[in-house]
C-alpha positions in Angstrom: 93.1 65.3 84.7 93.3 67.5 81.4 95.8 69.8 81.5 95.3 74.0 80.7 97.6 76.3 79.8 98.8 79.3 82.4 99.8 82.2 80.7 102.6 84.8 82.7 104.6 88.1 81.3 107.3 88.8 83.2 110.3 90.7 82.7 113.1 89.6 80.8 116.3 89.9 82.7 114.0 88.5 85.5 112.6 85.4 83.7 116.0 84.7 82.3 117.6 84.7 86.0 115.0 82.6 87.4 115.0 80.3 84.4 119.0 79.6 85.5 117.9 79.0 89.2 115.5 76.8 88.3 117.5 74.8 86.0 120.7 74.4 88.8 117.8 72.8 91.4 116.9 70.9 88.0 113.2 72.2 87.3 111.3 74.1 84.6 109.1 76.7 84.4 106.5 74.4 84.3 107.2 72.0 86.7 108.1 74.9 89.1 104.7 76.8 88.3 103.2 72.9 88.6 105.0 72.3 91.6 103.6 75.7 93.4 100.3 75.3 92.6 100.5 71.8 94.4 101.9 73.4 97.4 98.9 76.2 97.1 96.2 73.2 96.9 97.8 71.6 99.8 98.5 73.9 102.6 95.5 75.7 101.6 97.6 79.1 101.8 100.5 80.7 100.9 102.5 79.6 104.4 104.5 77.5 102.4 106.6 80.4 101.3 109.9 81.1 103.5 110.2 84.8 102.5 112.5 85.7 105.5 115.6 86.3 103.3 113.7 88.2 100.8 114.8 91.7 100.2 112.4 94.3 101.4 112.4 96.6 98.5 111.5 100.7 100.1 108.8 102.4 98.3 109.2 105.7 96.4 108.4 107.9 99.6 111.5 106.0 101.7 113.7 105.9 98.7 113.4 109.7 98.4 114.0 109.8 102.4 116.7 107.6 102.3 118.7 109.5 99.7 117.8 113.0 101.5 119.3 111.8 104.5 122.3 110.2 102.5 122.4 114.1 101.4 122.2 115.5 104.5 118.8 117.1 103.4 116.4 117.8 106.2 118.8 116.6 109.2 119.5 118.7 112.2 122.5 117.6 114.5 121.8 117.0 117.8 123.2 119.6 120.7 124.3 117.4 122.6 124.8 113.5 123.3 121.2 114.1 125.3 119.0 115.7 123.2 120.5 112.6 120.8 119.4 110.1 123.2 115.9 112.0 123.4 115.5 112.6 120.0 115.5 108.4 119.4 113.4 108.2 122.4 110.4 109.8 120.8 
């Protein structure tokens, strides 16, 4: 089979820390991009992919919650060890 060119821009810093990663389990781009396109074609999906220790990056509304809160923006303290226990039951 002939075979085509697959064309990617990534980030920099990014490609250059995957590039190491890949060279330690001793793969290139290539045969990395090769060897996931084989996986695609044969489970028909992307199940293949363990993504379980894979960062969950927040988006920009929960960033800006998360660094209110870190602030103390926007909380109330609770009266009481009651109305705490409420409050996490709604």
């Amino acid at each position: 089979m002939p075979r085509q060119a697959v064309q990617a821009n990534v980030k920099g810093k990014l490609r250059e820390k995957a590039v190491k990663v890949l060279a330690e389990h001793h793969f290139t781009e290539e045969s990395f991009i090769e060897y996931v396109y084989w996986m695609l074609s044969a489970s028909g999906g992307i199940d293949f992919i363990d993504c379980s220790n894979v960062p969950h990056i927040p988006n920009k509304k929960t960033r800006r919650a998360m660094r209110d809160a870190r602030k103390g923006k926007g909380l109330l303290p609770p009266q009481s060890i009651d109305d705490l226990r409420q409050k996490y039951r709604d």
